[in-house]
N, C-alpha and C positions, 0 to 999 in steps of 0.2 A: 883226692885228699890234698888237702892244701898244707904248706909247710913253709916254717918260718925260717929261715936260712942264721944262724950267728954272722954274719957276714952282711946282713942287712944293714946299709947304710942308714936307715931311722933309727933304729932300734938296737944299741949296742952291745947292750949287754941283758943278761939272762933274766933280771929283773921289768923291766922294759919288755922284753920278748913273754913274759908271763903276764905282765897287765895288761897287753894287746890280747891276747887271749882269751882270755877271763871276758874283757870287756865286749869279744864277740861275741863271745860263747853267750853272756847276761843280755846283749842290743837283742843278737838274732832271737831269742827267747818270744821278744817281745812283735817281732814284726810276723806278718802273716800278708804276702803279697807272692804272683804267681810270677813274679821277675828277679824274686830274690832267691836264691837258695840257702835250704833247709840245713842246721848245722845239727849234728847229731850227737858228735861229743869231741873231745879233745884228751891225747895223751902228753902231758905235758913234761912226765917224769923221764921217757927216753931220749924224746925226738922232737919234741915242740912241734905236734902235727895237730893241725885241726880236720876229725871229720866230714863233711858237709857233703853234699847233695849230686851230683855229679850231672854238670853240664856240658854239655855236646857244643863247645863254643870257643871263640878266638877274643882275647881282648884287641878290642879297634885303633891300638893306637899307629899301625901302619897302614889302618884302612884307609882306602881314598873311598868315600861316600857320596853315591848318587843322588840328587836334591830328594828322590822320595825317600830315599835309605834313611837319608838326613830329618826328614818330615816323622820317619816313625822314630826313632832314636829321640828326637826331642820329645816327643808326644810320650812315648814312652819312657823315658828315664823323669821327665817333669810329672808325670803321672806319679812315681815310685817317691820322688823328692816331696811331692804335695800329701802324700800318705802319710811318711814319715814323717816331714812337720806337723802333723795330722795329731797323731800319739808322741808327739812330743821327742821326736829322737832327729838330730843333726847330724848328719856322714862323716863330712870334715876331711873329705879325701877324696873328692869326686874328681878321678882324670882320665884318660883314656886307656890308660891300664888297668882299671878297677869298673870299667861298661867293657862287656861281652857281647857278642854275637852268636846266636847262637844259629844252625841248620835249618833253621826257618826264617831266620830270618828277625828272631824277637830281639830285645836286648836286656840285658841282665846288669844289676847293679851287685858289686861286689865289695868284700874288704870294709869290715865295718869296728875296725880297730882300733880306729881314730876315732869314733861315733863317741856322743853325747846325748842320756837322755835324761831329761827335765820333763816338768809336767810343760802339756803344750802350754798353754798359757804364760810360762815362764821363761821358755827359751830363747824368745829376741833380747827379752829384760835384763839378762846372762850374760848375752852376746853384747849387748849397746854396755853395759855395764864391766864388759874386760874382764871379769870373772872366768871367763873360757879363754885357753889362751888360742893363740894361732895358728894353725899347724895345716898339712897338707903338702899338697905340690908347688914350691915357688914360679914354677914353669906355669901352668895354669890357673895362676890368681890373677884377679882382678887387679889393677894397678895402685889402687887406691888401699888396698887391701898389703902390698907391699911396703909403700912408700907410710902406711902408718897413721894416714889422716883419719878424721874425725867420721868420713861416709863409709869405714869401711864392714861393718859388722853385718849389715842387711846381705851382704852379697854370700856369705858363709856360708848362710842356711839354702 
């Protein structure tokens, strides 16, 4: 079970912690992929907990990763990212707390709260065009993507 904490430093307040919700509960609907888990339902009125799929796994952001670990990691989370741009949905929160590892070894994309979905066709158009705003990890964006210049929207998706 995943749970939103009031105490989450994105997300302040109860408003905010409900439209993260909502918007998982509406992305995950839409995605059908064997790295992603399966969201079941959400109790919003006690606990602000979403149900979902249960994985056997550690998010990697203290892994130290061996070049093959690193070879399927890419392969595999670029696989899951080319999906989703695929049907038209953007993560918008891709960092090493949100990629899992799981007991084999696979890796799982997580956390889809921050996600945007547009028809594919439409989603760079969105992005180049500032419509979407910017949001994610400051720690793992792009620089260009920080500092606010004109090349930064391609790197998003």
């Amino acid at each position: 079970m995943k749970i939103f904490k009031h105490d989450d430093k994105v997300c302040q307040d109860e408003e905010q912690i409900m439209h993260r919700i909502e918007n998982e509960l509406r992305i995950n609907g839409d995605i059908d992929h064997l790295n992603i888990p399966r969201i079941f339902g959400a109790n919003c009125a006690d606990n602000n907990a979403i149900l979902m799929e249960y994985v056997e796994a550690t998010d990697i952001s203290r892994t130290i990763l061996t070049d093959q670990q690193a070879i399927v990691l890419l392969k595999e989370i670029g696989d899951i990212i080319i999906r989703l741009a695929g049907i038209g949905i953007g993560h918008f929160d891709i960092n090493l707390g949100n990629i899992l590892e799981d007991i084999n070894g696979n890796y799982w994309l997580i956390d889809y709260g921050f996600a945007v979905s547009l028809p594919p066709n439409k989603i760079m158009n969105a992005v180049n065009d500032m419509r979407l705003p910017i949001i994610g990890c400051f720690a793992f964006m792009a620089p260009q993507t920080v500092m606010l210049n004109d090349a930064i929207y391609d790197v998003q998706i």
